[in-house]
C-alpha positions in Angstrom: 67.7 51.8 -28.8 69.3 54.6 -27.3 72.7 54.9 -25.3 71.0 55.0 -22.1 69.1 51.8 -22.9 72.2 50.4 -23.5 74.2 51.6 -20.6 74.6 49.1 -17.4 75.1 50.3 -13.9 78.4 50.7 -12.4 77.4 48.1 -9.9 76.3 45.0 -12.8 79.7 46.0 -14.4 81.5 45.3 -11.4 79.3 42.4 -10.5 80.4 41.2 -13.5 84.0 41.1 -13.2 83.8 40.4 -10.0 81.9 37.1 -11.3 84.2 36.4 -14.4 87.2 36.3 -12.5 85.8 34.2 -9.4 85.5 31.9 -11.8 88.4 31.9 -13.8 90.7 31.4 -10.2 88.3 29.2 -9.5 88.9 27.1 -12.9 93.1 27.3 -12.5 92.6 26.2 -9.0 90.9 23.0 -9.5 93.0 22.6 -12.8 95.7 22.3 -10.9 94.6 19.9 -8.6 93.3 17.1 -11.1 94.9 13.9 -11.7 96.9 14.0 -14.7 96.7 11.3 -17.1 98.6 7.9 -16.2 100.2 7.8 -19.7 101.5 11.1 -19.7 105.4 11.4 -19.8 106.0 14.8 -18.5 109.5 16.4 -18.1 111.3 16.1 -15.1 112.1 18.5 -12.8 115.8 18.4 -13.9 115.2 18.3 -17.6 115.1 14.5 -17.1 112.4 12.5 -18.5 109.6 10.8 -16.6 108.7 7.1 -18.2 106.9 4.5 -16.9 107.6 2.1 -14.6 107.7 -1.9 -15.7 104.6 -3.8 -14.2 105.0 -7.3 -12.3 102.6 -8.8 -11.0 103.8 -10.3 -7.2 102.4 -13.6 -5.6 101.0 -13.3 -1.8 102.1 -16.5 -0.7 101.4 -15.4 3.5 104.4 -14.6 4.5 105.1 -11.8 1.8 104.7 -11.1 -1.7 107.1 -13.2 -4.3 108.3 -10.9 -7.5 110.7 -13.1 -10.1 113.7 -11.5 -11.3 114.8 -12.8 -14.8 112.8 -11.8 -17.6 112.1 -8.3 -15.8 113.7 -4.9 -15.4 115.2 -5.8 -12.1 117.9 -8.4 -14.1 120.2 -5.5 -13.8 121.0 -3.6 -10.9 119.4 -0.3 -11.2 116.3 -2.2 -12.5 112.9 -0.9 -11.2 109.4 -2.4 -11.4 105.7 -1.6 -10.0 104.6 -4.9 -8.1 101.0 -5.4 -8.5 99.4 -7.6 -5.5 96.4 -9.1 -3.3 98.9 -7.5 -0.6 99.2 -3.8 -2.0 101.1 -2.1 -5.1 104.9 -2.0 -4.0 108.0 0.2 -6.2 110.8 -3.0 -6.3 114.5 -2.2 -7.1 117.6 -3.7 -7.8 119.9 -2.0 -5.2 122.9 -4.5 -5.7 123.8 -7.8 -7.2 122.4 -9.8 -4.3 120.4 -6.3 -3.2 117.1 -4.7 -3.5 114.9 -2.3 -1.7 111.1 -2.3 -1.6 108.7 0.1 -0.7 104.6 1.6 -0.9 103.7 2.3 -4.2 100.7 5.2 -2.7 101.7 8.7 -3.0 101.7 10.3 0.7 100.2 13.4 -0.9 96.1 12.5 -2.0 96.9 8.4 -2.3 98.2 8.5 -5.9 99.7 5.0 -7.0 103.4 5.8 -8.3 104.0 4.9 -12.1 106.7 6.7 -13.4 110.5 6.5 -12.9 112.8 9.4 -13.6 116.6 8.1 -13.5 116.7 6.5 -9.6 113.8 8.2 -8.7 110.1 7.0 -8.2 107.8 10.1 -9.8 104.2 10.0 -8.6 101.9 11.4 -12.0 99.0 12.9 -10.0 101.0 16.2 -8.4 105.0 15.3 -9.3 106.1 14.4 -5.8 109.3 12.6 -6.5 111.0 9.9 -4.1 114.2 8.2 -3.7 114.7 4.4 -3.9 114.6 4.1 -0.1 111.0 5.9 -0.1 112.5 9.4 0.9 110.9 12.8 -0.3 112.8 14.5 -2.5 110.2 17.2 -4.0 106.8 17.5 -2.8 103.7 18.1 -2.5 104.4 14.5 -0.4 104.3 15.4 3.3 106.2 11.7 4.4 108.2 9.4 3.0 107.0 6.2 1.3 106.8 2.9 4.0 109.6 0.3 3.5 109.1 -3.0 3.5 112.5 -6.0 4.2 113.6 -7.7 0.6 115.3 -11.1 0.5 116.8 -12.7 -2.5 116.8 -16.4 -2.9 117.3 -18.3 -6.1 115.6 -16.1 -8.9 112.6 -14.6 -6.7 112.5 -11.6 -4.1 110.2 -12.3 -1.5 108.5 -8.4 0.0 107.6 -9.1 3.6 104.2 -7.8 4.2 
């Protein structure tokens, strides 16, 4: 075969390139907009770590969802738990001794449920969008704050009004 058999036109060769690197943007683009995996513990934005939040599982009862407190992370103020319910997922913590604040567990930003906890703040594990424990934005991608939803404390159960 000789060199000119060999030889490709300036227009494949650009053609080409033009093709590989479509497709490798096109690849970090949609890499970057997966859902990472739920077990993941990546780092925090502060050098923190992210873990995952405690699961409890909450009982509609009609006029909100009941969540018990001893035996759970929210035994301590500071305490934070994922509320699993007929009514919705909710992010439950202990504010104060007689205290607590709950709120939507469903990222703002492409409907995520939140699972992981980085000090006092709720971290979402699709795209990293991190709230407060009042449901406020503190890093995006989120475009609104979490809904929040009235606690009461009575004996050992909070009772989330839905």
């Amino acid at each position: 075969m000789s060199d000119t058999d060999r030889a490709i036109s300036r227009r494949q060769f650009f053609s080409g390139v033009c093709c590989a690197t479509s497709s490798a943007t096109l690849a970090l683009l949609f890499s970057g907009c997966s859902k990472a995996s739920s077990d993941a513990s990546p780092s925090g934005g502060d050098g923190g770590t992210v873990s995952m939040l405690a699961k409890s599982a909450g009982k509609f009862t009609g006029g909100g969802v009941q969540v018990t407190v001893s035996g759970s992370a929210l035994a301590n103020v500071g305490g934070a738990v994922l509320v699993d319910s007929v009514a919705g997922e909710f992010l439950l913590a202990r504010t104060g001794d007689n205290t607590f604040s709950a709120i939507e567990a469903i990222c703002t930003h492409e409907g995520c449920t939140i699972t992981g906890v980085d000090g006092a703040i709720y971290v979402c594990p699709c795209h990293g969008s991190r709230y407060d424990r009042s449901g406020h934005v503190v890093l995006g991608p989120a475009p609104a704050s979490l809904r929040q939803y009235p606690a009461t404390f009575a004996g050992d159960v909070v009772t989330i009004g839905v």
